[in-house]
C-alpha positions as CSV (number, residue, x, y, z in Angstrom):
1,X,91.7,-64.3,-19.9
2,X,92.5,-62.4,-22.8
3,X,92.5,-63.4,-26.5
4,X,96.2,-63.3,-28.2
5,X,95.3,-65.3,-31.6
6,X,92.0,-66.9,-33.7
7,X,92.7,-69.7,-36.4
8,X,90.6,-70.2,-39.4
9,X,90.6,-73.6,-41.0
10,X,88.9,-73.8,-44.2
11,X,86.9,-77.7,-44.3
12,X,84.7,-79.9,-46.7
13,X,82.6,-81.9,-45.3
14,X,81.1,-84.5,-48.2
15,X,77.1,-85.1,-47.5
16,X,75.9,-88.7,-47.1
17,X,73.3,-88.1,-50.4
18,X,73.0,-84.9,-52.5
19,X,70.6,-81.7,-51.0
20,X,68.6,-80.5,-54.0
21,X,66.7,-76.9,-53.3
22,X,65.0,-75.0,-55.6
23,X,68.3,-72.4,-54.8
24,X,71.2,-75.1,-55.5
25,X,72.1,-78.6,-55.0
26,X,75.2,-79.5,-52.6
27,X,76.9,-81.9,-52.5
28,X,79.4,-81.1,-49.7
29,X,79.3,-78.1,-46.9
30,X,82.2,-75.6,-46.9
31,X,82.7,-74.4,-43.7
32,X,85.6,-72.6,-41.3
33,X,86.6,-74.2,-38.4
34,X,88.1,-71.5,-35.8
35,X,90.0,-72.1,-32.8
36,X,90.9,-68.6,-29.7
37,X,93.7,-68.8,-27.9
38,X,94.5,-66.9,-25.0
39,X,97.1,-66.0,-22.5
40,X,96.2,-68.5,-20.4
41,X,96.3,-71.4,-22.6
42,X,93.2,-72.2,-23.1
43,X,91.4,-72.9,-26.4
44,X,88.1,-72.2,-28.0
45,X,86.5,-74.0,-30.5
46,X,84.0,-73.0,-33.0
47,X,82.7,-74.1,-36.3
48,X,80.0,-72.7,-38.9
49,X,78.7,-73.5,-42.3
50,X,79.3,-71.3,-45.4
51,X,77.0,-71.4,-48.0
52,X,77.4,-68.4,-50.6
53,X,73.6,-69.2,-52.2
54,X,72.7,-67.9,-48.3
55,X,74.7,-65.5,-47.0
56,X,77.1,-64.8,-49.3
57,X,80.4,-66.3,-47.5
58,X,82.8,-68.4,-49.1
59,X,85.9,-70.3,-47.5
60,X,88.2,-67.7,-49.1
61,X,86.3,-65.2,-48.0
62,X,85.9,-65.9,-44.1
63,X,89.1,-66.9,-43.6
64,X,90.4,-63.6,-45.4
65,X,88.0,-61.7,-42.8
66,X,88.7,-63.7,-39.8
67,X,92.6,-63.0,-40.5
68,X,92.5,-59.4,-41.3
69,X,89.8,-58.2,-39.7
70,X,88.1,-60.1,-37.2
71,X,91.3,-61.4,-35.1
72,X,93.2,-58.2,-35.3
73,X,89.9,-56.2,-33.6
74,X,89.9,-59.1,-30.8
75,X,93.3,-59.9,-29.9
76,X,94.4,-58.5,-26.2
77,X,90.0,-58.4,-25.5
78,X,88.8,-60.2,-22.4
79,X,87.3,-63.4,-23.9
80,X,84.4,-63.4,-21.4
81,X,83.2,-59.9,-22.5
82,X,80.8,-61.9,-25.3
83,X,78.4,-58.6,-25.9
84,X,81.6,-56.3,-26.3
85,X,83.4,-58.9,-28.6
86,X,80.0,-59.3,-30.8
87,X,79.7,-55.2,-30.8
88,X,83.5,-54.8,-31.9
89,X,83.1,-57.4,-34.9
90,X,79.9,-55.6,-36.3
91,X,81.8,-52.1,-36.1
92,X,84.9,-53.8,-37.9
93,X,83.1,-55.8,-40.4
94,X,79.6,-55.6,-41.4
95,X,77.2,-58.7,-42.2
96,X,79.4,-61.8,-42.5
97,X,77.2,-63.7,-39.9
98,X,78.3,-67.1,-40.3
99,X,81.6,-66.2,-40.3
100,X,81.2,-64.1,-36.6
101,X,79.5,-67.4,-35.6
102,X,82.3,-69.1,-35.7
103,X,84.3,-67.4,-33.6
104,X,81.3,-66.3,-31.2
105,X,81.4,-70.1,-31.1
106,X,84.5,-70.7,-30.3
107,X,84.3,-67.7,-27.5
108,X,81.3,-69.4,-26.0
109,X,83.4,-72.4,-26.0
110,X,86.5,-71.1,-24.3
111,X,84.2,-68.8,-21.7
112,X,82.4,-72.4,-20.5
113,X,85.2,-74.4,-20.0
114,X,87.1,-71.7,-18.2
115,X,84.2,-71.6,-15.6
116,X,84.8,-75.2,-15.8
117,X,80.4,-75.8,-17.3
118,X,79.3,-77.1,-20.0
119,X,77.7,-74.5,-22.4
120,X,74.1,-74.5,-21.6
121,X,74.7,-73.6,-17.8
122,X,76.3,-70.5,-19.0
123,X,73.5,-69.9,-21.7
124,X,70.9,-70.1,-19.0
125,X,70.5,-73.6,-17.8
126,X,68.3,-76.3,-19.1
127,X,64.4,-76.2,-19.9
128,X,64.4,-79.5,-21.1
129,X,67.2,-82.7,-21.5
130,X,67.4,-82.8,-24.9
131,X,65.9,-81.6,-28.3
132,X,64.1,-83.5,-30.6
133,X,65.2,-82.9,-34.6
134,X,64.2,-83.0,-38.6
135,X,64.8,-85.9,-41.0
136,X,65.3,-84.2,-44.6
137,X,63.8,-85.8,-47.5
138,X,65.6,-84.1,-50.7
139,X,64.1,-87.0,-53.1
140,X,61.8,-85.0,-56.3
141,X,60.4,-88.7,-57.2
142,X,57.2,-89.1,-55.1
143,X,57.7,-92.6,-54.1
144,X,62.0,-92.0,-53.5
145,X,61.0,-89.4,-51.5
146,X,58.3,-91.8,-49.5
147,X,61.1,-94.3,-49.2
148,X,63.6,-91.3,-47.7
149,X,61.1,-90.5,-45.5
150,X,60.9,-94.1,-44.2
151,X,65.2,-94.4,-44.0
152,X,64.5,-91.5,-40.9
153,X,61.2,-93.1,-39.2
154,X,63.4,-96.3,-38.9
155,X,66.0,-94.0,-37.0
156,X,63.4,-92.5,-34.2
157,X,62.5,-89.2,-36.1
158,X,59.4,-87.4,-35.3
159,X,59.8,-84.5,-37.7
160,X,59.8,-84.8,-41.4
161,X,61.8,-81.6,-43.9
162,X,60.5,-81.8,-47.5
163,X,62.1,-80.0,-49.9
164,X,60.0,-78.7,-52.6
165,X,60.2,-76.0,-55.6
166,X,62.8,-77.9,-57.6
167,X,59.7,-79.0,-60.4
168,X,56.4,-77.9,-61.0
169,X,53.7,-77.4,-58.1
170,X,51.5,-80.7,-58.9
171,X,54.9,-83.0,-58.3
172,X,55.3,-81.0,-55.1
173,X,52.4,-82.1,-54.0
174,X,52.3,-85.5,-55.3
175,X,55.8,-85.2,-52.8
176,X,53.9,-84.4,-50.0
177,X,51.4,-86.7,-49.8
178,X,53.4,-89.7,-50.7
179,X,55.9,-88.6,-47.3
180,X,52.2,-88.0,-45.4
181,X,51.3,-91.4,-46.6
182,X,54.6,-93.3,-45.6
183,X,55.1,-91.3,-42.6
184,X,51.7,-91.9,-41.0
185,X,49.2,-88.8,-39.4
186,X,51.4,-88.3,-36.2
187,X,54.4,-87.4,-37.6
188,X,55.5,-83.6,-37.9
189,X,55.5,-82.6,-41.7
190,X,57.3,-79.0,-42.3
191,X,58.1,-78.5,-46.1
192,X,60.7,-76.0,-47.3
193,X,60.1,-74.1,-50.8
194,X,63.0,-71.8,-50.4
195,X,62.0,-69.4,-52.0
196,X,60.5,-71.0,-55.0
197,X,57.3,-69.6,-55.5
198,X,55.1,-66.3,-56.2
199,X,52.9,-65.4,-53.7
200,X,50.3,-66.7,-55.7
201,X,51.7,-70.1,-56.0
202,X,52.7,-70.0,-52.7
203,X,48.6,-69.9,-51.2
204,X,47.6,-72.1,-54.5
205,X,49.9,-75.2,-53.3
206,X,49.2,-74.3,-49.6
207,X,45.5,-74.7,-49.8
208,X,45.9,-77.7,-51.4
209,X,48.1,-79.6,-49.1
210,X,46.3,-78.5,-45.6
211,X,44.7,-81.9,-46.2
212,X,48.5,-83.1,-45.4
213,X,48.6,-81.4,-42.2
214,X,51.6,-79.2,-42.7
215,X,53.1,-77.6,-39.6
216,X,54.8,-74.9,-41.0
217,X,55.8,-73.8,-44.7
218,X,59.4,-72.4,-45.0
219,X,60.0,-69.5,-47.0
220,X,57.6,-70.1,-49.7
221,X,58.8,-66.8,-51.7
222,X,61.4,-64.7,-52.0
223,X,63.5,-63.3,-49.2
224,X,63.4,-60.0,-50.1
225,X,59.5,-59.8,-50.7
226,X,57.9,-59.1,-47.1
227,X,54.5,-57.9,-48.9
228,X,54.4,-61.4,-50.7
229,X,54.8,-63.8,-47.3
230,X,52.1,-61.6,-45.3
231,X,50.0,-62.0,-48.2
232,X,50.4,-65.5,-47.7
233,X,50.4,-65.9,-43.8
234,X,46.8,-64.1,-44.4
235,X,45.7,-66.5,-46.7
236,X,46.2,-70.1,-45.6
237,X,45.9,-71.6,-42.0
238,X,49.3,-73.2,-42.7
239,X,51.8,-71.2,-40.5
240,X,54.3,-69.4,-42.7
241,X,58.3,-69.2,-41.7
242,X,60.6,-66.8,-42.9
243,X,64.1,-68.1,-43.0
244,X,66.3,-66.6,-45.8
245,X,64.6,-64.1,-44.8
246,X,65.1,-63.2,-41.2
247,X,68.4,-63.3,-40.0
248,X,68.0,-61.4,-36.6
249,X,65.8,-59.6,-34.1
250,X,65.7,-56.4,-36.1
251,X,63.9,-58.8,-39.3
252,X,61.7,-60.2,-36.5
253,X,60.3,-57.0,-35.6
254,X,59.6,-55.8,-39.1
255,X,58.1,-59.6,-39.9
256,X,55.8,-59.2,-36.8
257,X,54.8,-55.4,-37.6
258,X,53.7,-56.7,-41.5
259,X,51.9,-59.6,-40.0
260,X,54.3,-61.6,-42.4
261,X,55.2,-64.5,-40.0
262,X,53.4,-67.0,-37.9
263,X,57.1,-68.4,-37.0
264,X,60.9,-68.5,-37.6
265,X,63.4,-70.3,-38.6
266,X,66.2,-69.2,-36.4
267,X,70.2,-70.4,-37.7
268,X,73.4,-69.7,-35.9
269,X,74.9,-68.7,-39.1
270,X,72.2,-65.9,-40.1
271,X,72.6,-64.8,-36.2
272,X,76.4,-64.2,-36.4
273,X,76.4,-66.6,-33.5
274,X,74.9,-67.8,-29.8
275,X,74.3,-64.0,-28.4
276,X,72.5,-62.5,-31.1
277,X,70.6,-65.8,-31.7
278,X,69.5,-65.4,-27.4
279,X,68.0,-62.4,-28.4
280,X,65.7,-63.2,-31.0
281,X,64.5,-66.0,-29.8
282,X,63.2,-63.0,-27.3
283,X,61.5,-61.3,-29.2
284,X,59.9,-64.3,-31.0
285,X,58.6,-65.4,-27.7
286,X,57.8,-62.5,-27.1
287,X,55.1,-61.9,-29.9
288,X,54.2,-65.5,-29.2
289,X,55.1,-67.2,-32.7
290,X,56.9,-70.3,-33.3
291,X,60.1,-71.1,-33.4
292,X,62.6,-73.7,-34.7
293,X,66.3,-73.6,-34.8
294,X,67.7,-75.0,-38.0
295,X,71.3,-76.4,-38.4
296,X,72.4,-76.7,-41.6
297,X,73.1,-81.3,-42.9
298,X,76.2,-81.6,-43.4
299,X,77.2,-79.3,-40.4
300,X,80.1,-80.7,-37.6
301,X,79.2,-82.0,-34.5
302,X,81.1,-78.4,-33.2
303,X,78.6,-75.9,-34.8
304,X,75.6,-79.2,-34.0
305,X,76.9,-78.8,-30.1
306,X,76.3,-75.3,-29.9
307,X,73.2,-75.6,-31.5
308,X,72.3,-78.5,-29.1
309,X,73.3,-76.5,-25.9
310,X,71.3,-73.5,-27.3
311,X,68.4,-75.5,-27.8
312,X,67.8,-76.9,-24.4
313,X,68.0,-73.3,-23.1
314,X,65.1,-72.2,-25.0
315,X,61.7,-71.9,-23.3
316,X,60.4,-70.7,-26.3
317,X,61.5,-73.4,-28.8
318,X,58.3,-74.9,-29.7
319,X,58.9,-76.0,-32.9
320,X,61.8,-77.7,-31.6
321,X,65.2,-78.0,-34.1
322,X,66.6,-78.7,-37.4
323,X,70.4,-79.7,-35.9
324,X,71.6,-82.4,-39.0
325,X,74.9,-83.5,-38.2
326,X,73.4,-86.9,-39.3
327,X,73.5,-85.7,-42.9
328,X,77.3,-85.4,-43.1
329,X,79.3,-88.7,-44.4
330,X,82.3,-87.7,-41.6
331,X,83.4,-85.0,-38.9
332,X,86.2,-83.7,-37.5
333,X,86.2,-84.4,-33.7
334,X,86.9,-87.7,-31.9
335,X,83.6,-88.5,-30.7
336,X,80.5,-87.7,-33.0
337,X,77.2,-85.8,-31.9
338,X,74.6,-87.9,-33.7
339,X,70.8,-88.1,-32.7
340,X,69.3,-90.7,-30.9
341,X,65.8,-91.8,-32.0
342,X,65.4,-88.8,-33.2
343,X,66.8,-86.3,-30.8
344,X,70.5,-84.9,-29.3
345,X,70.8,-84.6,-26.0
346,X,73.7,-82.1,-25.0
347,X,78.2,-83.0,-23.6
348,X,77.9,-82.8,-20.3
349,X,81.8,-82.0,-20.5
350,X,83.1,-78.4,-20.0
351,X,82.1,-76.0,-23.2
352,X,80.9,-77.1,-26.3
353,X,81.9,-80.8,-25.2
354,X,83.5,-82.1,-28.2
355,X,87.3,-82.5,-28.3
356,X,88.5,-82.2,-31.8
357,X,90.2,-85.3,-33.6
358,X,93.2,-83.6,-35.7
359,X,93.4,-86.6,-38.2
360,X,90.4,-86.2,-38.9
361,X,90.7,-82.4,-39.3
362,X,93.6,-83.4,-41.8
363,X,91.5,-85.1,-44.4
364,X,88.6,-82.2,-44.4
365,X,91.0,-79.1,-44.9
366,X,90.7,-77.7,-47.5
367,X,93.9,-75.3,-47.2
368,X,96.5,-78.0,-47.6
């Protein structure tokens, strides 16, 4: 089956409220939509988020790369030679990940429903039926963010995102404990600075909210300052996640080596896709951290799906997931993926297992 052409849709997905971070506040995802065709007829589907504050992509951008680059390297390629295909698109185009998601996607996609399975029989088979997810509370008021909190307990949600660095530390912690207080002690509370802080501020705020019983702080300083998290993961009991910055199992290693990690925060679009994302959740098991595998709100139920299928492959997903399609106002395929009390269970249909609407498609494109 080999590939003969790959589409690249530019789409805009509008979010149901505003996400405020301490790096930018969206108010819609950009993403690519990608579709592989092949000789035989059959058609992949894949789909990734592009945020430029992240990894640098922009629609423009991975569209331009998919057409000149990426598709030219793959056409006449056996679509179920995934390792080859991800080897060819890092020799032909280095970092780009969320843009190589999409199409790894979209391979993954065509690969199962040629054999006819859906995705996570050809990712390994299923450790568990379905994997539970995060509510986000992007609110800076202490008691909006309380009330936000309370919207996703209503729904079934277990797990509680709070984002913080956006004002000054004592707010962030007048945050916290207002979401602790509203969400009761059982629920999961994992708070997400990106990047906000110093190191210093970083273990000030952290010692001062263990009382709240975090479960693990996201990427409490700067991505590029490895010395500055381990000093961090030394000196607070809350577990510290990289996220900006650790994008695949080369990061992991040089995380673990510094003792600047207690977890990760694994995404399909710093992975470049499903195979590369496999492999580090290796070697996180491996060194016996945490892990949790973050969507990105305002993602489609395509890129949610392959997160989904991953997901219930992972025996080492133990700080289960951050899939959000149920931050995005609309989609583009006929029948949504949303959670269910809290949790999204995987299509049992061949491949991803989402069929894509194309009216809808022709109200999020951007390119028309």
């Amino acid at each position: 089956m080999r590939i003969t052409t790959i589409e690249a849709i530019p789409i805009e997905i509008p979010l149901i409220r505003p996400l405020k971070m301490a790096v930018a506040t969206v108010h819609h995802r950009d993403s690519v939509l990608v579709r592989v065709h092949t000789d035989e007829g059959l058609t992949g589907l894949g789909e990734t988020v592009l945020a430029q504050y992240f990894t640098g992509e922009t629609p423009a951008a991975a569209k331009h790369a998919i057409e000149e680059f990426l598709a030219p390297a793959l056409e006449g390629m056996d679509a179920f030679d995934l390792h080859a295909i991800v080897q060819r698109m890092d020799r032909v185009l280095s970092g780009n990940s969320a843009t190589k998601a999409a199409v790894d996607i979209a391979l993954h996609d065509l690969v199962a429903k040629a054999l006819n399975v859906p995705l996570y029989k050809l990712l390994g088979g299923k450790v568990r039926d379905r994997v539970y997810s995060t509510w986000h509370v992007v609110a800076a008021e202490p008691e909006q963010a309380a009330d936000e909190a309370r919207e996703g307990l209503a729904q079934g949600f277990r797990a509680i995102k709070v984002k913080l660095g956006t004002q000054r530390l004592e707010v962030d912690l007048q945050r916290v404990r207002a979401v602790r207080e509203a969400a009761g002690a059982d629920i999961l509370l994992r708070p997400d600075a990106n990047q906000a802080w110093t190191p210093a501020e970083a273990i000030g705020f952290l010692r001062a909210a263990e009382e709240y019983g975090l479960q693990f702080i996201e990427q409490p300083v700067k991505r590029t300052d490895m010395a500055g998290m381990a000093a961090v993961a030394r000196a607070v009991d809350t577990a510290v996640a990289p996220d900006e910055g650790l994008f695949n199992a080369e990061d992991a290693l040089h995380y673990i080596r510094a003792g600047a990690a207690d977890g990760v925060v694994m995404k399909l679009i710093k992975t470049g896709g499903l195979v590369e994302a496999q492999r580090l959740a290796s070697v996180v098991q491996a060194a016996n951290l945490g892990l949790h595998l973050a969507g990105m709100p305002g993602e489609t139920s395509i890129c949610a799906a392959a997160e989904v299928h991953l997901a219930v492959t992972l025996p080492g997903l133990n700080w289960d997931s951050g899939i959000a399609t149920h931050f995005a106002q609309r989609d583009v395929v006929a029948e949504r993926l949303l959670p269910v009390e809290g949790a999204y269970l995987p299509p049992e249909k061949p491949g991803l297992g989402v069929e894509l609407d194309d009216a809808a498609l022709a109200r999020c494109r951007t390119d028309r």
